[in-house]
Structure formats: structure tokens, C-alpha cells
N, C-alpha and C positions, 0 to 999 in steps of 0.2 A: 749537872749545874742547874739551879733553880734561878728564878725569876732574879731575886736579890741578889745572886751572885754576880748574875750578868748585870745587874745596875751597877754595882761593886766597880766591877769590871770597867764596865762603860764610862762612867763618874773620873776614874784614876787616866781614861786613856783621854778622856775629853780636858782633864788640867794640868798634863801634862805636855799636850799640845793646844799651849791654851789662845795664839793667839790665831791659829787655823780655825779652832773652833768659835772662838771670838767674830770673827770675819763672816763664818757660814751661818751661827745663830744669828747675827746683823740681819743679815740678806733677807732672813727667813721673817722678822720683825719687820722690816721697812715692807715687803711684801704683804704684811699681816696689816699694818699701818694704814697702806692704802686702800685695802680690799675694807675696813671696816670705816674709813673716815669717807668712804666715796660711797656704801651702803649706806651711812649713817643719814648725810648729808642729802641726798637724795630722798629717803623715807622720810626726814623733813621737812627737807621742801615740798613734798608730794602731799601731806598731810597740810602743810601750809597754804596750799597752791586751792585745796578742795573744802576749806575753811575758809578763805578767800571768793570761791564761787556760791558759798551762803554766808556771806555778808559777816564773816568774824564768828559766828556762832557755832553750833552743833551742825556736821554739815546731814545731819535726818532730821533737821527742822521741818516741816510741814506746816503754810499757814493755809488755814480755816478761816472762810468767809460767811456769818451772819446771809445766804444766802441759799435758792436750789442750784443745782450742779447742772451747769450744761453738760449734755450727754458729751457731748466732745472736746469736753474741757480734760478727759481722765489720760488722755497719750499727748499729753504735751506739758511744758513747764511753765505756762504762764495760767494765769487765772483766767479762767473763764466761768458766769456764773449767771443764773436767773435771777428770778423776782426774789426778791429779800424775805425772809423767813428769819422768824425769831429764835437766841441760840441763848439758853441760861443752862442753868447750874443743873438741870438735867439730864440736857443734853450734853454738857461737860463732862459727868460722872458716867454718859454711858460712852464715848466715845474712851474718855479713860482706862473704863474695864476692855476694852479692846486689845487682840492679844497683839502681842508685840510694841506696845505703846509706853514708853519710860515715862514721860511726863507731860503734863499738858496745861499750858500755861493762858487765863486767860486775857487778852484784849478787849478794852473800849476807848474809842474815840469819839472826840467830842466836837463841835465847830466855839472858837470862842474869838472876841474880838480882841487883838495883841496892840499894846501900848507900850514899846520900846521906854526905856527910863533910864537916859545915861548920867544925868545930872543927878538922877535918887539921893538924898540927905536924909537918910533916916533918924538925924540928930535935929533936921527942920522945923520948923513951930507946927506945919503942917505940911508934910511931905509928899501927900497924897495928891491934891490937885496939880504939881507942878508936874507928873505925871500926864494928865490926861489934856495940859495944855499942849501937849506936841499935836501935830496934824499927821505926822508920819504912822498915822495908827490905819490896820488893817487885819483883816478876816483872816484865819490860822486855824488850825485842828490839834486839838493838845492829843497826843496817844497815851494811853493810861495803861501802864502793866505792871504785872506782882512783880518786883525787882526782887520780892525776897530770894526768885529762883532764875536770877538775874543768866548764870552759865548756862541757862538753857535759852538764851532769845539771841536770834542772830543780830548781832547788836557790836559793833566797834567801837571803843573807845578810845579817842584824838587826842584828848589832854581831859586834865580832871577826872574826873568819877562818875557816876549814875547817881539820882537821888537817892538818897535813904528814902528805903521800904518803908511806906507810909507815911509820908512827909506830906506836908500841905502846903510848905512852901519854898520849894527846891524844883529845879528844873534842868536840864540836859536839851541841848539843841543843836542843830545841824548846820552844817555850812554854808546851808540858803540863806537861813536866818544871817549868818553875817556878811553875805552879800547881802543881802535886802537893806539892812543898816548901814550899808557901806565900809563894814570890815575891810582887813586884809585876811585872808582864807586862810594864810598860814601863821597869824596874830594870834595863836587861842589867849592869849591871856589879857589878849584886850576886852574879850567877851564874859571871859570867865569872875565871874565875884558885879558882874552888872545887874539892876534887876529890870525884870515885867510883870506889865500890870495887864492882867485878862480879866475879860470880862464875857462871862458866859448867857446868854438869851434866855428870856420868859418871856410869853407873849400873855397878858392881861387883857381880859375881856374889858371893853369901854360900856362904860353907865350913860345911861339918859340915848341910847343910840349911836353911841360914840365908837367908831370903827376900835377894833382891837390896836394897843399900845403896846412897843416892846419897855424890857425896861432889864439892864443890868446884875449879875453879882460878879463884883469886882472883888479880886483876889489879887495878891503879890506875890510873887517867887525869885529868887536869886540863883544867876547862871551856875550850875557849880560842874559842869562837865561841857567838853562838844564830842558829837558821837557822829559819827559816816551815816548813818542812816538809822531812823525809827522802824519798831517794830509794822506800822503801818505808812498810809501818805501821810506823813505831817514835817512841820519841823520843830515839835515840841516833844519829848519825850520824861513824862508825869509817870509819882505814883498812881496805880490804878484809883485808889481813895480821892484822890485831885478829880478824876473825870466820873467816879460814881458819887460826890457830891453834885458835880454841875448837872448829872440828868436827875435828881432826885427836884432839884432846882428847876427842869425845866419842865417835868410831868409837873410838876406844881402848876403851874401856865393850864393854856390851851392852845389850843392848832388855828391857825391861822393860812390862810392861800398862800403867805409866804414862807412859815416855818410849821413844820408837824414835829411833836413832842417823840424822841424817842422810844421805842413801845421794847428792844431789844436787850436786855441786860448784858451782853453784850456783844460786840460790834465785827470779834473775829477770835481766835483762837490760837496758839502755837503750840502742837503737837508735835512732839519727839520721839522719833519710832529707837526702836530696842538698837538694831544696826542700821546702816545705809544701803545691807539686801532685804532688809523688812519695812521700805521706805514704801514701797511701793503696795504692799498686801494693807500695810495702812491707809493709805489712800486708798485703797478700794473700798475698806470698811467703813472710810468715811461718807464716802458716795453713796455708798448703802443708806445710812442714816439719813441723807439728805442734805448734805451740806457742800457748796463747791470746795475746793481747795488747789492747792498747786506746790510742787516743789521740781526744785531743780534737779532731780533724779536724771533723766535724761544726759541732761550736759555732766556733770559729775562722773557717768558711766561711760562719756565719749572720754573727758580727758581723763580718765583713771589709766583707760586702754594704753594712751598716749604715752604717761606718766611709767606704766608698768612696761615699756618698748623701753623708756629712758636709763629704766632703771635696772632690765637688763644689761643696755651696753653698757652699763657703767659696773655693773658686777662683774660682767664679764672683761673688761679692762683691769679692775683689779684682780680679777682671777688669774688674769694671765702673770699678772706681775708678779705675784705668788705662786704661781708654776714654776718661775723663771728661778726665783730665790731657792724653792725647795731644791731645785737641782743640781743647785750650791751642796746640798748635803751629800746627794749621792756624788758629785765630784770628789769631795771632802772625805769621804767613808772609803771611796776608790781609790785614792791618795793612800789614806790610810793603810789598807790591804798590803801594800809592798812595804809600807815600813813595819807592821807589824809581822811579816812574813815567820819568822823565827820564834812569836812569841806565839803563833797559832799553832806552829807547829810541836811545841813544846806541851802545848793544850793537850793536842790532840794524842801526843806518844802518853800524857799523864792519863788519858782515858778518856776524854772529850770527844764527844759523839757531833757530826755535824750539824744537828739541831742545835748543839750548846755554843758552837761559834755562828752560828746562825743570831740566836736570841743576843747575844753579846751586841752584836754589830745595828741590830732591830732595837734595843734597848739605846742604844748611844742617839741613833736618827730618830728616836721619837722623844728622847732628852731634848735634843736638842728642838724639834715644834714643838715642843710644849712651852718650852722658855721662850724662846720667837714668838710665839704666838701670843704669852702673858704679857712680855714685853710691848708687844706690837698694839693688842688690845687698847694699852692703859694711852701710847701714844696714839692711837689715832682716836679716841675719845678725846684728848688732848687738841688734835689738830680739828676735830667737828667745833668742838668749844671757842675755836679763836677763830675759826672762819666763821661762824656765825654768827660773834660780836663785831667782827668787822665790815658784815654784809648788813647787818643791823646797823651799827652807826652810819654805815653810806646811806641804806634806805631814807633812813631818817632826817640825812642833811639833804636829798632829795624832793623830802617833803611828801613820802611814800608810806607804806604799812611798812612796821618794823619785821625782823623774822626771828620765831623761836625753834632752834631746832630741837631743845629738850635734850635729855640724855639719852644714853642709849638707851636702844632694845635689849630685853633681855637674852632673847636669841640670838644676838649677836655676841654680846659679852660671854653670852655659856661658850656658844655655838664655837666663834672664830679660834681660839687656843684647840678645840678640839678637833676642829677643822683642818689646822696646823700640823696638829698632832699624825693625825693619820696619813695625811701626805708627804708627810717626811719619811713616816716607816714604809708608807709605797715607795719611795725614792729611791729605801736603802733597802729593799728586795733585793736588787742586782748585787749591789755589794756584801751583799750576806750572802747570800748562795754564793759566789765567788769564794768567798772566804772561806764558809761552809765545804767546799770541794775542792778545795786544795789536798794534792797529798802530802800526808805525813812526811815522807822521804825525802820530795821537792822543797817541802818546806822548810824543814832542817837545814838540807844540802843548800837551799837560798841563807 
């Protein structure tokens, strides 16, 4: 008897008792179901959970500080850093070529003076000064970054969008910002479409003896996002182009006891290692070069530990569930055995070797996990999909980060039917050899 006979075989005895096998391929799905919606669901969260611990971004963000590295700043996650040191486009390109380094993104920040503008009428005869009669105006740090490589900066976005890449006047700001204005924090669209007026520092030398005078460049931008946090301290978050005018603006000046012109092109860096185990050989390479920096390496590798404890029990829960199912088959197959007693027997007098009623019975119980298991698959992609829009819409009336759990893995989709598979034909071992060693004579005579 070849392989195809015994599918043959198997196929006619599974629809002919179709709703036993109906019942046992169930068991074997709803088992598959859970073992791949509680994998699923968990490697989402988990990946949510460690994208949440860097601030929505890439969690091998790395930020660089314009600064030296205190020696004991390298085994910790916080920044620690000496006297400021200047960080350009050379030291960019060699921290860059560093191995394990995906991308490196740079930062500058600026100090400018912030003028709230809720009344703004840009259809006004002169729109401008009604601006800078408010008195609510105060000192802020606009942070300047390439947006064009926006998925690489640990960066959330609350409502609206990030500026357009190289915009002059567009802006993104944080929830201090609408506290400080007296927002409602969970209002974005009372903020959103508002604008401000900044105003960046020069200091002018005074003529005839005349103590040095500051003196403005006033710029306008309109709110068009709120974000959880900049990629630096601020609560303004600019195209990089917005704050490499303001220092081009302010070397233009001179230094003063109260303000020195920035001398750094720029201000700090975000580097993105290859993985989150080459997080760390990066930071050391950076250290090397001279620059402090800091990432949350540390805590990420306590709760991964955590994470990967959780995520066991919860494999092992649907593991079991799908133990229980599969033994649905070998029940079903042992079932079987006694009613087909006469037709094995009949095999066997035609010349059926006990491997051949072996494979018949092996052939039937890995039919059936494989259809369980296809079944089960597409349903518990099904069930990860509706628990995560409804754990998303709760987040969200909350007032909380939404959750994406994505689709499956692909290890799982290959994996689980296969996975299926083979524990149903371990199941139906016993009932094949049972079947298998029956005598010819017993058989009949039954």
C-alpha cells in the first residue's frame, strides 16, 4: 500500500464518519486557536510594551550628546556627560561608519523666545503685532530634527502629524505646551491648526560704548501635530532647517556675559544600532569617539526577561489546550479500531502488511492536524485582530497609547498547522499499532 493509497483510504473513512471526525478536527482547531491568538497576542504586546520603554520609537535608539562621556555614565541608562565638545558632520559620518549602526539621525536645539498666538487672523491688515501684544510670552527650545527619517526617532505621535521635512513653518508640540497655555491635555484639536510666534536671539555689539543689545528674528509656524515627547528637552519639535537658520542668525551676533553664540553644529545625535544586542557594542564605539550618550538598554533587557516568563506561561497554557484536543484524535482513531475491525481484517487476508494498516490510520490523524491546525491558524489571527481593536479603542477612550499588535509572525502561520500536524500523528501512534497487530483471524472472526 503506498502513501496515496493510504490517504485514499483515510479521506473515505474520515467522510464517512463525518460527524466524529467533524467533532475531533473542532477540538483540534479551537486548541490551534488558542495556542496561536495567546502567542500572537503576547509577542505584541511585548514588542509594544519595549517600544513604549523608548518613547514610541526604534527601541536601539541611542541619543548622543554634543558632549565628553563621563567614564560612568557607560553602565547605566541615564545620561551622564562632561564639558561640551563640539559634534558636526564629521563626527557624524564617523560614528556612522560604525559597525552595527543602521542610522543616525541628527539633532539641534535652539533657545528661542515663544509667543502663544490664539487670536492669529492671518486675513488681518496686520496680523503680526497682535501676536506679540500678549504678555504670556516666555523662553522655550525649539528641537530641530531631519523628519525626512522620522521612523527612526523615538518620537509619539498624540494627534495630527510631525512637520513636513523641511518646513519653515510648521511645528509639533507637547503637552506642556498645552498646559502652560492652559489647554485641556486631552483637547488636541484645540491646539492643533493654532499658531506661534518665536523669536530667536542675536546679541549686537553697542556703538559709541554702548553695552551690547539683544535683538530678535521673529518667525511664525502653525501647530500641526501634539507628540509625547521631543527628541530632546523642549516642547517644540521643528524641521532641523527651523533651528540651523536660528544659529546661522545667532553666530551672526556676538557673545555676551549673558548669551555665547553656538559654536556646535549640532547639539546631539540619534543613533540606531542594527539590533537591540548591538545596542550596546554601539555605545561603547561611541564612547570611544568621545561623546557621552545613553540608552535604555538596561531596563529593556530586565523587562524583556519578564516579558519572555509571560510569555512562556502563556505558550505553555495554550500548549496544553492543544495537548488536550489532539487526544480528541487518538480517542477518535481508538473509536475507530473496533468499528473498522472487519475491514482491517479483510486488508490484511488481501496482503496488507502491518506497516500498511499502520500508515492508513497515521495518514487519517495527521489529516485531520493539518485541517485543525489551517482552520485554527486563520481563526486565531481572527481572534488577535478583534482583541486588539478592542483593547485599542479602550486605550484610547482612556486617554492612553493605542495598541498595534500587527499580524502574525510568520513562524507562527508556517509553524502552528505543522505543529498540528505532527501531534496528531504522535497521538495516533497507539491506534495504529493497535490496529497494525491485530490478527488476521480475530479480525475476521470479530
Amino acid at each position: 500500500m503506498t502513501w496515496s493509497d493510504a490517504a485514499v483510504l483515510a479521506l473515505r473513512s474520515l467522510r464517512r464518519r463525518g460527524a466524529r471526525s467533524l467533532l475531533a478536527g473542532l477540538g483540534v482547531a479551537l486548541g490551534t486557536t488558542l495556542l496561536v491568538a495567546l502567542l500572537s497576542i503576547s509577542g505584541g504586546a511585548d514588542s509594544r510594551i519595549v517600544s513604549q520603554l523608548s518613547h514610541g520609537g526604534p527601541a536601539a535608539a541611542i541619543h548622543v550628546d554634543a558632549a565628553l562621556p563621563d567614564p560612568s555614565g557607560f553602565d547605566t541608562d541615564t545620561l551622564k556627560s562632561g564639558p561640551r565638545r563640539d559634534l558636526g558632520d564629521a563626527e557624524l559620518e564617523k560614528i556612522k561608519n560604525s559597525p552595527y549602526v543602521s542610522t543616525v539621525v541628527p539633532v539641534l536645539a535652539m533657545p528661542a523666545l515663544v509667543v502663544p498666538c490664539p487670536d492669529y487672523d492671518e486675513f488681518a491688515a496686520d496680523p503680526v503685532p497682535t501676536c506679540r501684544q500678549h504678555t504670556d510670552e516666555y523662553f522655550g527650545t525649539l528641537i530641530g530634527a531631519d523628519l525626512s527619517r522620522f521612523r527612526d526617532l523615538p518620537i509619539t505621535v498624540l494627534a495630527g502629524r510631525l512637520p513636513a521635512s523641511g518646513s519653515m513653518t510648521e511645528v509639533a508640540v507637547t503637552q506642556g505646551y498645552m498646559e502652560r497655555v492652559n489647554l485641556d491635555l486631552n483637547r488636541f484639536q484645540d491646539v492643533i491648526g493654532s499658531v506661534i510666534e518665536f523669536s530667536t536671539p542675536q546679541v549686537v555689539a553697542g556703538t559709541g560704548g554702548a553695552p551690547p543689545r539683544f535683538r530678535g528674528r521673529w518667525s511664525l509656524a502653525r501647530v500641526v501635530g501634539v507628540v509625547a515627547q521631543t527628541v530632546d528637552d523642549g516642547e517644540f519639535l521643528v524641521p532641523i532647517q527651523q533651528t540651523q537658520a536660528a544659529r546661522q542668525w545667532a553666530l551672526a551676533g556676538v557673545d555676551s556675559r549673558n548669551f555665547t553664540r553656538p559654536t556646535s553644529p549640532y547639539s546631539g545625535l540619534v543613533v540606531v544600532a542594527d539590533t537591540l544586542a548591538d545596542v550596546h557594542a554601539v555605545r561603547r564605539e561611541i564612547f570611544d569617539i568621545g561623546y557621552a550618550n545613553s540608552a535604555p538598554e538596561h531596563l529593556v533587557a530586565s523587562i524583556q526577561k519578564y516579558l519572555h516568563i509571560v510569555d512562556i506561561v502563556l505558550g505553555g497554557i495554550g500548549a496544553v489546550a492543544l495537548a488536550i484536543a489532539v487526544l480528541g484524535v487518538s480517542n477518535t482513531l481508538l473509536a475507530a479500531i473496533r468499528e473498522r475491525w472487519r475491514e482491517i481484517g479483510v486488508l490484511k487476508a488481501l496482503g496488507a502488511a502491518d506497516e500498511d494498516v499502520a500508515r492508513w490510520f497515521l495518514v487519517e490523524a495527521g489529516l485531520l492536524g493539518v485541517v485543525g491546525g489551517l482552520v485554527g491558524t486563520v481563526a486565531g489571527a481572527a481572534v488577535t485582530t478583534v482583541v486588539g481593536l478592542l483593547v485599542d479603542h479602550y486605550l484610547k477612550e482612556q486617554g492612553l497609547y493605542g495598541i498595534d499588535l500587527g499580524g502574525l509572525p510568520v513562524t507562527i502561520v508556517v509553524g502552528a498547522p505543522i505543529a498540528t500536524a505532527m501531534l496528531a500523528v504522535v497521538a495516533g501512534l497507539a491506534p495504529a499499532l493497535r490496529a497494525a497487530r491485530l490478527p488476521v483471524r480475530e479480525a475476521l472472526g470479530g
